[in-house]
C-alpha positions, 0 to 999 in steps of 0.5 A: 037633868044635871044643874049644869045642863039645866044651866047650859042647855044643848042648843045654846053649845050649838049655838055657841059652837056655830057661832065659833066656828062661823067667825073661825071661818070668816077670820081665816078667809080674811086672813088669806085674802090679805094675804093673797094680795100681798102675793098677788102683787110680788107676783104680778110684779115678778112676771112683768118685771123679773124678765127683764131684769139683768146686769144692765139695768142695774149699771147702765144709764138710761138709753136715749130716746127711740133706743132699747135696752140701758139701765137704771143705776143712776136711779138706783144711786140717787134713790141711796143718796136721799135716803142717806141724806133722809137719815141723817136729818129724820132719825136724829131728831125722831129719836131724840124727840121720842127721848123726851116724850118717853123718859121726860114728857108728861104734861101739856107740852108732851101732849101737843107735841104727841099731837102735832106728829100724828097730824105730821104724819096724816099729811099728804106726801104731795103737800110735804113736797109742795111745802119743800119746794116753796121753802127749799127749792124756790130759795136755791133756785134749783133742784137738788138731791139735798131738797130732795133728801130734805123733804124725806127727812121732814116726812121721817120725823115723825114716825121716828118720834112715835116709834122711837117713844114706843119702844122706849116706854116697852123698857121695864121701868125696873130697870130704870130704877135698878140702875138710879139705885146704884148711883147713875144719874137719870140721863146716865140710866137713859143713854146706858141702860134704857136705849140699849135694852130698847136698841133691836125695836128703835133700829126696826124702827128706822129701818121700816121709816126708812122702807116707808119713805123710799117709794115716795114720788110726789115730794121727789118731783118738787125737789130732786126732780129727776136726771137723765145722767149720773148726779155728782155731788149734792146740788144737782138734780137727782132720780130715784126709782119712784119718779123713774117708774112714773115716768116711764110708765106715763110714757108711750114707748113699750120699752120704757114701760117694761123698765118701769115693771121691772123698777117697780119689781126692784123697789117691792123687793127692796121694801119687802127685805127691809121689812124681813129683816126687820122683823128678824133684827125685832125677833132677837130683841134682848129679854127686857123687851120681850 
């Protein structure tokens, strides 16, 4: 017998061949049943919802109650207000905070504040909304398309602070210092070096916020609570497609319940094509963060 099958004998490479390809299997079955979840749901969603998708759902007005057919383009357009105005008040502060923590944080302030986001975004979004509604809502008087967008923003802040800061510090600290050696400042090298290079993961970023945040209901019933009709402007009440499926879906009338299939199947997608063309926006990332 050879030393090397003295020290590897046949049994123990069968068990370690077992042993490989029973994990092997178990992987790949795990993998396909995550998977398969994923399209179990498109298309669950496909067959009661696409069917009854059309023209009109996208630019009529909900019916009256007791008629059939209508749309939900005014839900379409209040759920692309509270996400611009979600935007503009997450992403600035997100970013500009994940800033700080990658290029200048360091000690016990970076740490409670790395701290208290993670606790931020491990907070139910029904407690976000009842905390918009005491400290928004309550004080106008009303309901409104900007507490709505308020309360979204608040929930973006802090995923945009730890995904902003994560792809910051994936820059190579090379290039930090390549450009202080010729001369630029460190917020010089930060704004014209550092946040380029790491543009395709902070926008990949703000774009699955973005998918993570637009099928929120709860914080949406407390602050834009709903609307029937078209919502001008910013300070009147608002819908979006998550508090209209909810509605419709509690509702006793089969129409209604379609239209709610069929919103949810219009929500999915839109979530699923941000999600893609995230990915792809991360794929063409430049060479410093690869």
């Amino acid at each position: 017998m050879s030393p090397s099958m003295a020290r590897n004998p046949p049994w123990n490479r069968i068990r370690r061949k077992s042993v490989n390809a029973i994990m092997l299997t178990l992987t790949g079955i795990c993998t396909i049943f995550a998977a398969g979840i994923l399209v179990f749901i498109l298309g669950y969603l496909f067959v009661h919802g696409a069917r009854s998708l059309n023209w009109n759902f996208f630019t009529k007005l909900p019916t009256p109650v007791g008629e059939t057919g209508g749309g939900m383009a005014n839900a379409i357009l209040g759920s692309a207000k509270l996400l611009l105005v979600a935007t503009f008040v997450g992403v600035p502060i997100g970013f500009l905070g994940g800033v700080y923590l990658a290029e200048f944080g360091g000690g016990g302030f970076s740490f409670l504040v790395r701290y208290v986001t993670d606790l931020l975004n491990g907070v139910p979004s029904i407690v976000m909304g009842i905390f918009a509604f005491t400290v928004i809502v309550l004080p106008q008087k009303h309901f409104s398309t900007l507490a709505g967008g308020l309360a979204l923003g608040i929930m973006m802040i802090p995923i945009a602070i730890r995904s902003s800061e994560e792809f910051l510090r994936n820059v190579p600290l090379a290039l930090r210092e390549g450009s202080m050696a010729l001369g630029a400042s460190k917020s010089r090298a930060i704004w014209s070096v550092v946040i380029p290079a790491a543009k395709a993961g902070l926008i990949t970023g703000i774009m699955l916020n973005l998918a993570r945040v637009a099928g929120e209901t709860a914080p949406l019933l407390f602050t834009a609570f709903g609307n029937r009709y078209w919502s001008p402007g910013w300070e009147q009440p608002a819908a979006s497609l998550p508090v209209m499926i909810y509605t419709y879906a509690i509702s006793p009338y089969d129409d209604w319940h379609q239209q709610a299939w069929s919103a949810g199947f219009v929500l999915l997608a839109m979530v699923l094509g941000v999600n893609i063309l995230s990915r792809i926006i991360l794929a063409q990332k430049g060479p410093a963060l690869r």
